[in-house]
C-alpha positions in Angstrom: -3.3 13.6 -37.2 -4.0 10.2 -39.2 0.1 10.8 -40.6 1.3 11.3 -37.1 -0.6 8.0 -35.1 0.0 6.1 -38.4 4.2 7.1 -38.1 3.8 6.3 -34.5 2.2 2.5 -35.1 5.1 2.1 -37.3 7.7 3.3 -35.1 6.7 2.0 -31.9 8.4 -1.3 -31.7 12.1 0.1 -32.3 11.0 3.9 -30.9 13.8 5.2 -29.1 11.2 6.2 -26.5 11.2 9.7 -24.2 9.4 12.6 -23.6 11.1 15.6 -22.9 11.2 16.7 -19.2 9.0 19.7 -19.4 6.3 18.2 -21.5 6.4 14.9 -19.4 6.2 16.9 -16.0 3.0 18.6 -17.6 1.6 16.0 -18.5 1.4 14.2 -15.9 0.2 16.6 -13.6 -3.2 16.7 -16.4 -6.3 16.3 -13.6 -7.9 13.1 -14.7 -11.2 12.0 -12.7 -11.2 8.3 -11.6 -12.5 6.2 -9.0 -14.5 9.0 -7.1 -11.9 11.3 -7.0 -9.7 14.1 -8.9 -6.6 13.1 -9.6 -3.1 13.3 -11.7 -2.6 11.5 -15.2 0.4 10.6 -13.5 -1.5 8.7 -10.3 -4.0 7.3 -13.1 -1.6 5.7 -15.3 0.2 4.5 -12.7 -2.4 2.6 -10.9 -3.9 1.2 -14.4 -0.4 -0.1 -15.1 0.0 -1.7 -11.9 -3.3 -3.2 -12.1 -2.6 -4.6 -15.9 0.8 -5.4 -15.7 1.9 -5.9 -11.8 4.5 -3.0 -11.9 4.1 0.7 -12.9 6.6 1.1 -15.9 7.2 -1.8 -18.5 10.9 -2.2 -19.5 12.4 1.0 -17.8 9.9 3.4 -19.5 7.6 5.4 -17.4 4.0 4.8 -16.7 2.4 7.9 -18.4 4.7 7.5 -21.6 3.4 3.7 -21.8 0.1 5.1 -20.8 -0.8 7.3 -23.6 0.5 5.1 -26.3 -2.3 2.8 -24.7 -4.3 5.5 -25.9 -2.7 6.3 -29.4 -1.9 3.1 -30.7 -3.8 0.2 -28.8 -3.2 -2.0 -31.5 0.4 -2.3 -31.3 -0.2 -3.6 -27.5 -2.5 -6.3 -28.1 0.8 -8.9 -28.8 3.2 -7.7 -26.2 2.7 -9.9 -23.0 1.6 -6.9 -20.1 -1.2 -8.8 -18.5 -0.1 -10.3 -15.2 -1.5 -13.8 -14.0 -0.4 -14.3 -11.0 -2.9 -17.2 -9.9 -1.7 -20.7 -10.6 -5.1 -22.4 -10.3 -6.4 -19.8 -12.8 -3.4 -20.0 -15.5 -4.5 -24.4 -14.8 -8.1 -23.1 -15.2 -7.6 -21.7 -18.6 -5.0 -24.3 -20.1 -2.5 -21.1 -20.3 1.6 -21.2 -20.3 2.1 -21.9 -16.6 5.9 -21.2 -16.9 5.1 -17.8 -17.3 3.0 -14.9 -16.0 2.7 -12.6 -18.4 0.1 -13.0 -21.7 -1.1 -11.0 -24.5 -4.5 -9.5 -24.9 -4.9 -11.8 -28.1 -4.2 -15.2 -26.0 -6.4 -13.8 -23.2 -9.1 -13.2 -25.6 -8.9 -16.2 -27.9 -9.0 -18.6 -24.5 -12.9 -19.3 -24.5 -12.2 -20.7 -21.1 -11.8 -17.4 -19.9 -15.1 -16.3 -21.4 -16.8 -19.3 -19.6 -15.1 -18.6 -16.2 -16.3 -14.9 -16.0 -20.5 -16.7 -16.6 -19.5 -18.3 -13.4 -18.2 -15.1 -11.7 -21.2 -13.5 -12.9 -23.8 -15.9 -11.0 -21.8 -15.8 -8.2 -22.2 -12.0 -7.6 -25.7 -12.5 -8.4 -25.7 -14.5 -5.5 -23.9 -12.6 -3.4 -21.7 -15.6 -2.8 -18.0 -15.1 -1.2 -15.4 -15.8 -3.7 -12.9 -17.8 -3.6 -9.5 -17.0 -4.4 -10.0 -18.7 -8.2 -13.1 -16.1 -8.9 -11.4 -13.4 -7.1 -8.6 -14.0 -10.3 -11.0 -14.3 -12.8 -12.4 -10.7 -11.7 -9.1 -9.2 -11.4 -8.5 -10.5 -14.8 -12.0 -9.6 -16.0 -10.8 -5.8 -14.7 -7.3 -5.9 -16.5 -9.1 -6.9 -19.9 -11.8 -3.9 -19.4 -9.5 -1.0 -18.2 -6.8 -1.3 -20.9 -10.4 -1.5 -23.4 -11.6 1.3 -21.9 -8.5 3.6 -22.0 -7.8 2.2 -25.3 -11.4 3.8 -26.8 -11.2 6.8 -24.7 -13.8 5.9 -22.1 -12.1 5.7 -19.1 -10.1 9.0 -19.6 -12.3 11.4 -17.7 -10.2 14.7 -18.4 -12.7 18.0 -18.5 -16.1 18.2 -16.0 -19.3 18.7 -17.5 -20.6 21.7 -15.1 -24.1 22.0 -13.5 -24.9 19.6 -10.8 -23.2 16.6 -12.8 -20.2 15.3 -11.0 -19.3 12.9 -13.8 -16.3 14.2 -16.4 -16.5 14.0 -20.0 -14.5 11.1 -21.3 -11.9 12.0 -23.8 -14.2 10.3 -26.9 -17.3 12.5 -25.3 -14.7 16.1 -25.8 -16.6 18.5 -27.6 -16.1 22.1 -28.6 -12.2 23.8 -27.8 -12.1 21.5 -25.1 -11.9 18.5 -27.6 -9.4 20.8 -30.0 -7.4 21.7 -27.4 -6.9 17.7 -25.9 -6.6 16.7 -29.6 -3.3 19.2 -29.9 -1.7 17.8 -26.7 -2.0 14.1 -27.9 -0.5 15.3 -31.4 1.9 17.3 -29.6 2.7 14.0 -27.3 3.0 11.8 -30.4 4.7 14.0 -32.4 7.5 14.1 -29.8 7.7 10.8 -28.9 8.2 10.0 -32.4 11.0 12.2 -32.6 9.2 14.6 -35.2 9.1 17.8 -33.2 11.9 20.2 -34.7 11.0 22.0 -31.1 11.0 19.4 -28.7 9.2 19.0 -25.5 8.4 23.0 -25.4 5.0 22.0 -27.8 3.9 19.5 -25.1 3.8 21.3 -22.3 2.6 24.0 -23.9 -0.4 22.0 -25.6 -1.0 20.8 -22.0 -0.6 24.2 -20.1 -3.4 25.3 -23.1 -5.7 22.5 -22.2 -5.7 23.3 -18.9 -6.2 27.3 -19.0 -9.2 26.4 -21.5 -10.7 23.9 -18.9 -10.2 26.3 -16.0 -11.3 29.4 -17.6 -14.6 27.7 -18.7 -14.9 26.1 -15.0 -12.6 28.0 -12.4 -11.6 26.6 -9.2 -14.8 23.5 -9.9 -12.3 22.2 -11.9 -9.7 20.9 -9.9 -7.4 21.5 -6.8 -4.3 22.1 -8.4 -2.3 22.2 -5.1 -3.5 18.7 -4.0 -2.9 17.3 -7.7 0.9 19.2 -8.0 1.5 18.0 -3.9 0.5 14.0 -5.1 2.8 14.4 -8.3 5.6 14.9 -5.6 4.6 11.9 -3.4 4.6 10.0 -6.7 8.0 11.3 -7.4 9.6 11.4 -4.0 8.1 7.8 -2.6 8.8 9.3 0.7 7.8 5.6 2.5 11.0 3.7 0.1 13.4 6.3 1.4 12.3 5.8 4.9 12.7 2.2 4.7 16.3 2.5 3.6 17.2 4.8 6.4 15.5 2.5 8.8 17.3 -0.6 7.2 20.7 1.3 7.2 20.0 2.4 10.9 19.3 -1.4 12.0 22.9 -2.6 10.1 24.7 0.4 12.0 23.0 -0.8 15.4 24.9 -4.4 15.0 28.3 -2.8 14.0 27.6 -1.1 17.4 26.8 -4.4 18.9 29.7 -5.9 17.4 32.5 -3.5 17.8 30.9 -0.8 20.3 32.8 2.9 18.8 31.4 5.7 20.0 30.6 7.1 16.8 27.8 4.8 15.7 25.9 6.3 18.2 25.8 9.4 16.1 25.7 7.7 12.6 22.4 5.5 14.2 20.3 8.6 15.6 21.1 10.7 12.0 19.5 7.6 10.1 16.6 6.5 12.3 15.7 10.5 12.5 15.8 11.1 8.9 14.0 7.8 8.6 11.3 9.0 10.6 11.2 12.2 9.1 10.9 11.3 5.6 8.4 8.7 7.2 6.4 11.7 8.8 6.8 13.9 5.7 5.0 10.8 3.6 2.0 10.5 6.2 1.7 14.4 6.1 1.6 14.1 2.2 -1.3 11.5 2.1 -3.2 13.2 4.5 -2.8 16.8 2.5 -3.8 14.9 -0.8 -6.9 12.9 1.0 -8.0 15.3 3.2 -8.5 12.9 5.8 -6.6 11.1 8.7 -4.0 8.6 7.6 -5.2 5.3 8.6 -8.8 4.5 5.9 -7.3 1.3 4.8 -5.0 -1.3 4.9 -2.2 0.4 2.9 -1.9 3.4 5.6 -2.3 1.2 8.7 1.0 -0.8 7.4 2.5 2.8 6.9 1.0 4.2 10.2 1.9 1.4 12.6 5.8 1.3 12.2 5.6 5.3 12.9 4.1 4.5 16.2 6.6 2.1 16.9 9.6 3.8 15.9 7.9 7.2 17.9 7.5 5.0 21.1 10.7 3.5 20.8 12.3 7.0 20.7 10.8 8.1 24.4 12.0 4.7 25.2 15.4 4.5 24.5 15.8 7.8 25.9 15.5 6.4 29.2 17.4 3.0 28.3 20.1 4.1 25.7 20.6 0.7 24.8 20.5 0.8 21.0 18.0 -2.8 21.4 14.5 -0.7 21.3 15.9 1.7 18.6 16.7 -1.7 16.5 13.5 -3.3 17.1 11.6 -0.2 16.2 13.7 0.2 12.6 13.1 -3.7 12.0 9.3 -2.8 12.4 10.2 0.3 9.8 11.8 -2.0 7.6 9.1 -5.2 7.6 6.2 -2.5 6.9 7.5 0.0 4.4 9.3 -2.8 2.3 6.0 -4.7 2.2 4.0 -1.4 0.9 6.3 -1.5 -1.9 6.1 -5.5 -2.7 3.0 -6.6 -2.7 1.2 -3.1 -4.3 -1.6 -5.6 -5.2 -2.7 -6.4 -1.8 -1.7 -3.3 -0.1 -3.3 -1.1 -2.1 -1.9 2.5 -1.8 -4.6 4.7 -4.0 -6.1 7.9 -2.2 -9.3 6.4 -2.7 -12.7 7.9 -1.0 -14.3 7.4 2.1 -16.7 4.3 2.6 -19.9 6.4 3.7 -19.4 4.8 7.4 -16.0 6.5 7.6 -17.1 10.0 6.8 -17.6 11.1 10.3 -13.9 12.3 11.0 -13.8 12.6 14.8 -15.3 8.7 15.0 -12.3 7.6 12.5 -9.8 9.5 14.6 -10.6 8.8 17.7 -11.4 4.8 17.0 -9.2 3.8 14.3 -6.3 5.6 14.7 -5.9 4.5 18.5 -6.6 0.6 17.6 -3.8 0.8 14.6 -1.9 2.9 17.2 -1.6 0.1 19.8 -0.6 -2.4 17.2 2.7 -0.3 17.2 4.2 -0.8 20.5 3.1 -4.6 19.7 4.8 -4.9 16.9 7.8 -3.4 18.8 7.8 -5.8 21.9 7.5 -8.7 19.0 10.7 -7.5 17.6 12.4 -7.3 20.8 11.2 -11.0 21.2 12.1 -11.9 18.4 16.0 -10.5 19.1 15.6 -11.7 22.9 15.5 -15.4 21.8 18.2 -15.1 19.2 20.4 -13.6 22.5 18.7 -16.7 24.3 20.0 -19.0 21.2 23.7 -17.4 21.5 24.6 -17.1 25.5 21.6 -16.7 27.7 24.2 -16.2 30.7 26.3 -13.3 28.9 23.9 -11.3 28.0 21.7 -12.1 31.0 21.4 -8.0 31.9 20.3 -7.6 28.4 17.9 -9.7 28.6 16.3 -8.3 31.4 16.0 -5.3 30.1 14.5 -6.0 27.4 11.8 -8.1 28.8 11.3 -4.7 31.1 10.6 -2.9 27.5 8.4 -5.6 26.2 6.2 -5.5 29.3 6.2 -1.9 29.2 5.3 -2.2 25.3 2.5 -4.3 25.7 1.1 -2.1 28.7 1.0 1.1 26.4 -0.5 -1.3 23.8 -3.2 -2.5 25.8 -4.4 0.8 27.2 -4.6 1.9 23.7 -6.6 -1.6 22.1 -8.8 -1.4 25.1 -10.0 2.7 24.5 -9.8 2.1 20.6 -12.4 -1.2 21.4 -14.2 1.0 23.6 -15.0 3.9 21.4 -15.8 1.2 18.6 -18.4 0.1 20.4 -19.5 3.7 20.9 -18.9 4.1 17.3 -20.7 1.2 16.2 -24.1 2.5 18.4 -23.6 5.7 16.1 -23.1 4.3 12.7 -24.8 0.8 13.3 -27.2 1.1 16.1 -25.4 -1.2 18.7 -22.8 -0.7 21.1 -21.5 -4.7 20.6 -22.4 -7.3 18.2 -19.7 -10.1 18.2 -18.4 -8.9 14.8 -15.0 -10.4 13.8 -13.2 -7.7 13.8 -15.0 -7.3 17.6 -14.4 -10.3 18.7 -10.8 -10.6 17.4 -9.7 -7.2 18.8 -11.2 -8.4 22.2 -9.5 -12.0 21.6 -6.1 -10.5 21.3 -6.4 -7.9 23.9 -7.5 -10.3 26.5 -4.4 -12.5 25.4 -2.0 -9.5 25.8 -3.8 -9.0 29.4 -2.8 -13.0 30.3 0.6 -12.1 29.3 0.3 -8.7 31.7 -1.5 -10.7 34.9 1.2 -13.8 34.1 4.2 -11.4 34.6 2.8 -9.6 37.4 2.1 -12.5 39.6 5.6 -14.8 38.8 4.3 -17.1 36.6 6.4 -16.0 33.7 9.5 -14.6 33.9 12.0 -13.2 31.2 12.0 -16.0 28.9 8.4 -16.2 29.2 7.7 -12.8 27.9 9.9 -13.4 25.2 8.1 -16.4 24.2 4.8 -14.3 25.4 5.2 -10.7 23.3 6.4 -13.3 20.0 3.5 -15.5 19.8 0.9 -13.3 21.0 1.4 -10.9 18.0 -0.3 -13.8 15.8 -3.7 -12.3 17.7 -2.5 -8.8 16.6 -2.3 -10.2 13.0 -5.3 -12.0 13.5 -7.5 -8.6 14.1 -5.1 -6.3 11.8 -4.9 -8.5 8.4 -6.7 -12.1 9.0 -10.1 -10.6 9.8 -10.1 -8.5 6.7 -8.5 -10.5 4.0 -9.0 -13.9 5.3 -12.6 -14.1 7.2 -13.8 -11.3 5.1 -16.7 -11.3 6.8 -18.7 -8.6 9.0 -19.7 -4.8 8.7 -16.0 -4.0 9.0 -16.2 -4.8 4.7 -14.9 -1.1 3.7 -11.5 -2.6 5.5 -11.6 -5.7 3.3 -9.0 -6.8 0.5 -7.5 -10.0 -0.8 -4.4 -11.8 -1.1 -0.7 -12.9 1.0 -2.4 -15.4 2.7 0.3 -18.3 2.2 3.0 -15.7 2.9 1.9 -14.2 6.5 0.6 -18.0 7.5 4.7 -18.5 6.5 5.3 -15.4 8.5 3.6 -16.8 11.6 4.4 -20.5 11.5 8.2 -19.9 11.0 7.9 -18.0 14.2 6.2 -20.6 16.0 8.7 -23.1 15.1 11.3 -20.8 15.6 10.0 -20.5 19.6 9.9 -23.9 20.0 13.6 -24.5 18.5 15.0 -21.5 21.1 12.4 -23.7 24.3 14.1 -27.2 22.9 17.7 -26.0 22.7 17.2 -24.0 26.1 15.8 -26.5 27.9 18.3 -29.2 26.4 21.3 -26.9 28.0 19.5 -26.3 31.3 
């Protein structure tokens, strides 16, 4: 064993690096427990390289491959730059390169600024004090520093259970028995490999691990781990149904402005094939989380941003039905293409992990009757805010030639925001029965309350202002643009700006400075369309 990790350290900074397919596919599906839950290695190493190093494989190799020479040869990582600064202030804060983002473990842990800054975040969790965006750093980077140490010795490698009424696994240094001979033969069966040494490549890997796993299971039985749910989330890994989605979404929204532009017949067919198979690999993903977490699909921020485009490309289908206008089939995909391209860019603030239940969201009927029907009326508002958002670029071009357009879609926009408010007004209502259940009180003024109320009774102004004549087509334009800032108040603003309230199992951090962009370029962007309007009236 010392020969093989010795030839390894020597060989890994020129390896020619990859694991043969059957071994890798083994090995990552190799039930790890982490964060409260059972799990792949191939989820787990994943997720601890995105946390480390801001993407999940480091110069085109895979995540498990990098993952388990983490675990071999630990040493040889400490000089390559994989951990990810991304705050300025804190790079400032500890004198570090600011030209780059990426630093060694050995400049991290020679910095004894960094060693001074983490005393601070300590007495501020002692105190319970809110942190700022400079401490919330400093524990991220505090987190980075103590995963890779604790894969690196074996402690955070929870890969066998221990059996009785302990729910805790046995850490791969902790192995005892076959259970620690058999484990010890798959890693010297994954060196070996990877260092080219196996005269019968790849079939001793996924043997080794096929041999762990009948040991673990014949000692345990089914208490050892659902093998459906860790083979189906392997697949989702693989797959990344949402990406796919996103591209057929994006490819149906170019297709709908050839048909704007040069109106053939047969775009009509090419638009419908993409936004279906869009939806359906869309679908397919949802179906996937929910099978692997065994709950409904909307626990936190990551699945909302999933969920809320599939509600807006579904109610854009019964829509256009009735329209056939192409406009609400565009609006929906732009919503597709907004939310499923952000789930894959900013994997830090939306974080994706299956991870469990707060306690207050174990009662399954209160989370599907509440939350799913507030997420689900953010849907038809993002829609109408898309069709605003084209409206006043058709107000921009020739108000008068497109005039019938226009109308039309301000019809759909008022009908969007209708089916949007029935659904944010039962969604608040059944919070407030909710929080009696969970909390003891039917209101309370929390934020996310108050902000779900603030933005409902703005979408109501907008309803009463159409209805009586006060606003007409430009207005709800205008209307269904800016009042989505409410929308994005309640959805993201509440929980990663305020963070404040007994809504905290919804909170996160970070994008601040882009969706304040997001908004204020649209704010500006209705007052350009009122100015130039107004300046040709």
């Amino acid at each position: 064993m010392f020969k093989i990790l010795l030839t390894l350290l020597l060989m890994l900074p020129t390896l020619s690096w990859g694991l043969s397919r059957g071994g890798y596919e083994a090995l990552r599906a190799l039930p790890v427990q982490d964060g409260g839950r059972i799990k792949p290695l191939d989820t787990f190493a994943m997720e601890s390289m995105q946390l480390i190093y801001g993407k999940s494989k480091f110069e085109g190799r895979n995540p498990v491959e990098i993952f388990m020479t983490w675990v071999l040869a630990p040493e040889e990582w400490r000089t390559k730059r994989i951990f990810l600064v991304r705050h300025s202030g804190l790079r400032e804060g500890l004198k570090l390169e600011n030209d780059r983002q990426l630093y060694t473990l050995e400049e991290l842990l020679a910095n004894d600024r960094l060693g001074l800054s983490i005393n601070s975040l300590r007495g501020r969790l002692a105190k319970k004090e809110k942190l700022d965006s400079y401490f919330q750093a400093v524990q991220k980077l505090g987190n980075q520093i103590q995963r890779f140490h604790m894969i690196a010795n074996g402690s955070d490698v929870r890969v066998a259970p221990l059996g009785g009424e302990e729910t805790r696994w046995q850490s791969v240094k902790d192995l005892t028995g076959d259970k620690k001979d058999l484990f010890n033969l798959v890693v010297s069966k994954f060196a070996a490999e990877l260092s080219l040494q196996s005269a019968d490549k790849g079939v001793g890997l996924k043997e080794a691990v096929g041999d762990y796993i009948a040991g673990v299971q014949k000692e345990f039985g089914n208490g050892y781990a659902s093998f459906n749910q860790i083979k189906t989330e392997v697949h989702y890994n693989k797959l990344k149904p949402f990406m796919w989605s996103f591209i057929f979404y994006l490819l149906a929204s170019f297709l709908i402005l050839l048909q704007f532009a040069f109106n053939k017949p047969f775009f009509n067919i090419l638009i419908w094939l993409s936004v279906i198979i869009g939806f359906i690999l869309h679908t397919y993903g949802i179906g996937l989380r929910v099978f692997i977490s065994d709950r409904p699909p909307v626990s936190n921020m990551f699945e909302t941003v999933v969920w809320v485009p599939w509600i807006a490309v579904l109610s854009a289908f019964f829509i256009e039905i009735k329209n056939k206008s192409k406009v609400v089939l565009l609006g929906a995909s732009l919503v597709g293409v907004i939310c499923l391209i952000l789930v894959h860019l900013a994997p830090t603030i939306l974080d994706g992990s299956f991870s469990p239940l707060e306690p207050v969201l174990k009662d399954n009927f209160w989370l599907l009757t509440h939350v799913i029907i507030i997420v689900s009326s953010y849907g038809p508002y993002f829609l109408a805010f898309l069709l605003g958002d084209v409206a006043l670029v058709y107000y921009l071009i020739d108000e008068k030639k497109h005039k019938a357009k226009l109308k039309e879609m301000a019809n759909v926009m008022y009908r969007c925001i209708q089916i949007g408010s029935v659904l944010l007004l039962a969604g608040t209502i059944l919070g407030g029965v909710w929080a009696d259940y969970s909390w003891g009180r039917f209101w309370g003024w929390d934020p996310k309350e108050t902000w779900a109320f603030i933005a409902f009774m703005g979408y109501i102004a907008i309803l009463h202002a159409k209805l009586v004549g006060w606003v007409k087509d430009f207005g709800m334009a205008i209307g269904s643009v800016a009042a989505f800032s409410l929308v994005i108040m309640a959805w993201y603003g509440v929980n990663y700006v305020l963070g404040a309230g007994l809504h905290s199992y919804g909170f996160g951090a970070g994008g601040l400075e882009y969706v304040a962009t997001f908004v204020g370029v649209h704010f500006l962007f209705i007052g350009y369309v009122f100015l130039m309007r107004k300046s040709k009236a």
